[in-house]
C-alpha positions as CSV (number, residue, x, y, z in Angstrom):
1,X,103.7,106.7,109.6
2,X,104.5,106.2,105.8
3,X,105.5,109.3,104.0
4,X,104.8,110.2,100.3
5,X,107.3,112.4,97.6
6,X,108.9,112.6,94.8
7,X,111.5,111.7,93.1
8,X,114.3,113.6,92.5
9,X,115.9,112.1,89.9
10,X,112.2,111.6,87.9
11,X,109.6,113.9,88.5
12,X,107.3,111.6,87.2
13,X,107.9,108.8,90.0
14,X,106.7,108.9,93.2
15,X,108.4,107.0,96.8
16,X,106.8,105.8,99.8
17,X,108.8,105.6,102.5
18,X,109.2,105.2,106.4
19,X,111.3,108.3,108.0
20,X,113.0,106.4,110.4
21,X,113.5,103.4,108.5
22,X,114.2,104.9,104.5
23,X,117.1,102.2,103.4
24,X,114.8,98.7,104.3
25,X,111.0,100.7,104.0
26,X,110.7,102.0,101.2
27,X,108.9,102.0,97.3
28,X,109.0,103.6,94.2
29,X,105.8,104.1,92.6
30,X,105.2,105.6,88.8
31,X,101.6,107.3,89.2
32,X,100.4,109.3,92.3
33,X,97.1,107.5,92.9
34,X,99.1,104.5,93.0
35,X,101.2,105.6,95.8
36,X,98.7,106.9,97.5
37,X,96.5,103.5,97.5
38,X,99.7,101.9,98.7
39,X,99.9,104.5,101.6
40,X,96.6,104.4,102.6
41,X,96.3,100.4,102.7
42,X,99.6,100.2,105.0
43,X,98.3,103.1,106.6
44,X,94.9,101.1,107.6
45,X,96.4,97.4,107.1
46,X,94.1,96.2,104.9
47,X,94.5,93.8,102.2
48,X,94.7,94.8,98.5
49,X,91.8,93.9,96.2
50,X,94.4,94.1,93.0
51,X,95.7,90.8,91.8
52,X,99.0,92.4,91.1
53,X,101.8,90.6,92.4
54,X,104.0,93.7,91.5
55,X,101.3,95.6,93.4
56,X,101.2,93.7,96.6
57,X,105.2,93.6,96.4
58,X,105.0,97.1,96.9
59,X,102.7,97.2,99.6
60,X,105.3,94.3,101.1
61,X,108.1,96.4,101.2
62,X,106.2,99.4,103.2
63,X,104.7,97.2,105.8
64,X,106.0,96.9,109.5
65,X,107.1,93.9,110.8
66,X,104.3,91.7,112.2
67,X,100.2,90.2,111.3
68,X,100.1,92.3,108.6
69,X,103.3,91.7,106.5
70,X,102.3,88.0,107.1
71,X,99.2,88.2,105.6
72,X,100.0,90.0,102.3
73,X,103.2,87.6,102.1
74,X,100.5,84.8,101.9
75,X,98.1,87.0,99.8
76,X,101.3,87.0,96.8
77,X,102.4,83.4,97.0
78,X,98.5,82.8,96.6
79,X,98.9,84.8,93.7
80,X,101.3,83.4,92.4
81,X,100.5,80.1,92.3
82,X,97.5,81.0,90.8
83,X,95.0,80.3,93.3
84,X,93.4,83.6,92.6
C-alpha cells in the first residue's frame, strides 16, 4: 500500500512511497494531484493515459515487482521511441 506526504525539506513537493520498502519505492512529485494520480494508478495497476515519459518513470519507480512493472516498462520504451 503506497503512502502519500510531504516533503520536509520543500513544502511544496510531495513523495510517494512504500513503508516497508522507502530506499528502492519511492517518488518525488511537485503538485498534489499529481501524486495522487500516481497513487491511485499503482494503487489499481492501471496504465497511464499521459504520454509523459517522466510521468510513467514515476509510476515505475512505485510499482511492485511483477505484470504490472512490465507493462509500463514497455508503455515508456514505446514512448520513447516514438511509437506513440
Amino acid at each position: 500500500m503506497l503512502k502519500l506526504k510531504q516533503s520536509h525539506r520543500d513544502p511544496e513537493e510531495w513523495i510517494i512511497y512504500e513503508p516497508g520498502n522507502f530506499q528502492n519505492c519511492h517518488t518525488h512529485c511537485r503538485h498534489l494531484r499529481v501524486a495522487l494520480k500516481i497513487k491511485y494508478l499503482v494503487s489499481h495497476e492501471e496504465l497511464p493515459i499521459s504520454k509523459s515519459v517522466r510521468f510513467v518513470n514515476s509510476c515505475i519507480r512505485v510499482s511492485p515487482e511483477g505484470a504490472y512493472k512490465e507493462a509500463l516498462i514497455q508503455y515508456r520504451n514505446l514512448l520513447l521511441k516514438g511509437g506513440i
